[in-house]
N, C-alpha and C positions, 0 to 999 in steps of 0.2 A: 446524732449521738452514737451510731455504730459504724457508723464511715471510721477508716483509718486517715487519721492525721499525722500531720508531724508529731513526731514524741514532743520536742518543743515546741510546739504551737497552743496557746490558750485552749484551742476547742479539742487536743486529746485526752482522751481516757485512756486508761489502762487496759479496761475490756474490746477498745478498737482494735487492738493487734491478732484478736479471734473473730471478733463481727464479722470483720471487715468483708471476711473472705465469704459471707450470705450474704452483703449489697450487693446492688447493682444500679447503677448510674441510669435518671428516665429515661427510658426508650425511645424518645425524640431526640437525644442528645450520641455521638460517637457510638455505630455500632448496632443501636437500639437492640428491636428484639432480635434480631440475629444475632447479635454477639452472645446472648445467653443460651440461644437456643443450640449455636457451634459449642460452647463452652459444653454444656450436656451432654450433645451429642458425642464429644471426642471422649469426655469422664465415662460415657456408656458402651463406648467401644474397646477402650483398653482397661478399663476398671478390672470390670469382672477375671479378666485372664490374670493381671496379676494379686488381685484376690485371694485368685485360688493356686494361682504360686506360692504370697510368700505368707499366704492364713492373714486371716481379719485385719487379727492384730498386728501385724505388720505394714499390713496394707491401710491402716486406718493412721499408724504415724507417718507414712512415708506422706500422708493427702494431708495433714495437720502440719507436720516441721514443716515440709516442702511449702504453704500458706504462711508460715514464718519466716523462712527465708528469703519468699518475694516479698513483706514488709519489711527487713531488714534491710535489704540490700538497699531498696530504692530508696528508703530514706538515708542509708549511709551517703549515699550521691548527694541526696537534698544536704543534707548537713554539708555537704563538698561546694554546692552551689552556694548555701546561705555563707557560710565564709568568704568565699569570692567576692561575694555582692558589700557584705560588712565591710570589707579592708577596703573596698574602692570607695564606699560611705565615709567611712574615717575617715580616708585621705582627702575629701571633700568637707570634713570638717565636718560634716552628720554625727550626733550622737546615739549611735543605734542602740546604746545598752537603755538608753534613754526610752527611745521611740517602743525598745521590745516591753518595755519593763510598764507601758500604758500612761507615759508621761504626756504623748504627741507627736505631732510632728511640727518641726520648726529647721526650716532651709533655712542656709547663711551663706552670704557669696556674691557672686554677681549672678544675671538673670542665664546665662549657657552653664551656670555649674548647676544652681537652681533646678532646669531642665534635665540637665544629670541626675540629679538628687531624687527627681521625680521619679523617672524611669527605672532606676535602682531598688525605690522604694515600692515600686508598682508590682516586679520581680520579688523581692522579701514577700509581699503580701500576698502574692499567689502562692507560693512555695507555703504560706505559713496558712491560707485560708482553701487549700484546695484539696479533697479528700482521695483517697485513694479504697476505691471499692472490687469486688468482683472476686471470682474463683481462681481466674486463670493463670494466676500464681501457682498455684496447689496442682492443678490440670498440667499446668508444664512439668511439674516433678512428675508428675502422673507417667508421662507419655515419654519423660525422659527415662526414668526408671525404665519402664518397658522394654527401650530402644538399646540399654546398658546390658539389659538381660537376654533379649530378643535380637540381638543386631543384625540378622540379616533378614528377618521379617519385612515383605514389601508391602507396604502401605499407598496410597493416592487420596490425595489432601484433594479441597472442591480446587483450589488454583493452579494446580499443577496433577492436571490429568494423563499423569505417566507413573504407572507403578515404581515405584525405588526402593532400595533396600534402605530402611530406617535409619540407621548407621552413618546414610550420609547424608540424608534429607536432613534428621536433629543439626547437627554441628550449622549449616546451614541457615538454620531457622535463628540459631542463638547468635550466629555472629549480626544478623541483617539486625535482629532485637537489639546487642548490643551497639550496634551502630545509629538505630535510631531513637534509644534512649539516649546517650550523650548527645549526639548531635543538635536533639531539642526537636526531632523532624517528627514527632511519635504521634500527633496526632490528636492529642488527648487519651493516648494510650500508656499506661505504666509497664512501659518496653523492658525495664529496668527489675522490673517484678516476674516479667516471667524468666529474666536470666536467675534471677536469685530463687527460684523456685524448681529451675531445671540443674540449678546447682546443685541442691539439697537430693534432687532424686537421685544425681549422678552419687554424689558418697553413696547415699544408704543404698543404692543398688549394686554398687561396687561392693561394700562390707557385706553384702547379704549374698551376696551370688556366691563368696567361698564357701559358703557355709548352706547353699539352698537344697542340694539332691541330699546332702548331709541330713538333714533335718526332715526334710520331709519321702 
């Protein structure tokens, strides 16, 4: 009930597009407890500095949009996917307004289109049954902001034990994410979430830096 779903899938609510972002997927499954325990760790290291950069309240919408923007994003992709998958349905003669709308399912064809039909339909139903939980959306704005404001701060992540200046490790991070969310290679990871969440930090950190020795 607080997993984030697809906006059009039967099992979303409305309240999933804020849940979401306090799930986390069981600990036996992609990640387990280290993923949450990184996830913490990175929100405890760059939080508090921009914090107290850009005051509370700022720092409390950049971790909330930037949680918005990696829901957004990833399901704009899924929306890209579920279309894909529909028009190749149709043209198989599947009636997907059908099957979405809780009629059934009912193949027509011969037995190789059939197996098509299957497989098409196996993809719609992951896309439409599979939730998208966790922080790290929000955590990407986080450390993206930082990196917007901060750019030559050197940082050293657990996998690449060489200091770098932040500036070019981010770009880095977001293209390999970008890459492994299309591609499909993600692991059970919403690679796709943390671009749309390092988006969000990059605006508001961009809008907020003309304006930060200004203000405070």
């Amino acid at each position: 009930m607080l997993s984030g779903f697809y906006p059009f899938s039967p099992n979303f609510k409305s309240w999933q597009i804020i849940t979401h972002m306090f799930m986390h997927a069981p600990f036996r499954e992609t990640g387990g407890f280290m993923h949450i325990l990184f996830n913490m760790l990175t929100l405890w290291s760059f939080g508090p500095i921009l914090e107290q950069s850009l005051g509370a309240k700022k720092y409390l919408i950049l971790y909330f949009v930037s949680g918005l923007g990696a829901f957004f994003l990833f399901n704009a992709w899924n929306f890209v996917e579920v279309q894909q998958v529909s028009n190749e349905l149709q043209q198989l003669g599947f009636n997907v307004n059908a099957y979405l709308s809780g009629v059934g399912t009912q193949y027509i064809g011969n037995p190789e289109s059939i197996i098509q039909q299957e497989g098409l339909v196996a993809s719609l139903n992951k896309i439409m049954r599979t939730p998208m939980v966790g922080a790290s959306g929000a955590i990407f704005g986080v450390v993206t902001a930082f990196a917007t404001l901060y750019p030559d701060s050197k940082i050293m992540m657990m996998f690449i034990p060489i200091p770098m200046k932040v500036k070019y490790l981010m770009p880095i991070v977001i293209v390999v994410s970008i890459y492994l969310g299309v591609s499909g290679n993600g692991g059970g990871i919403a690679h796709l979430a943390h671009v749309g969440g390092a988006l969000i930090g990059w605006i508001l950190a961009r809008i907020w830096k003309k304006h930060l020795y200004r203000f405070n």
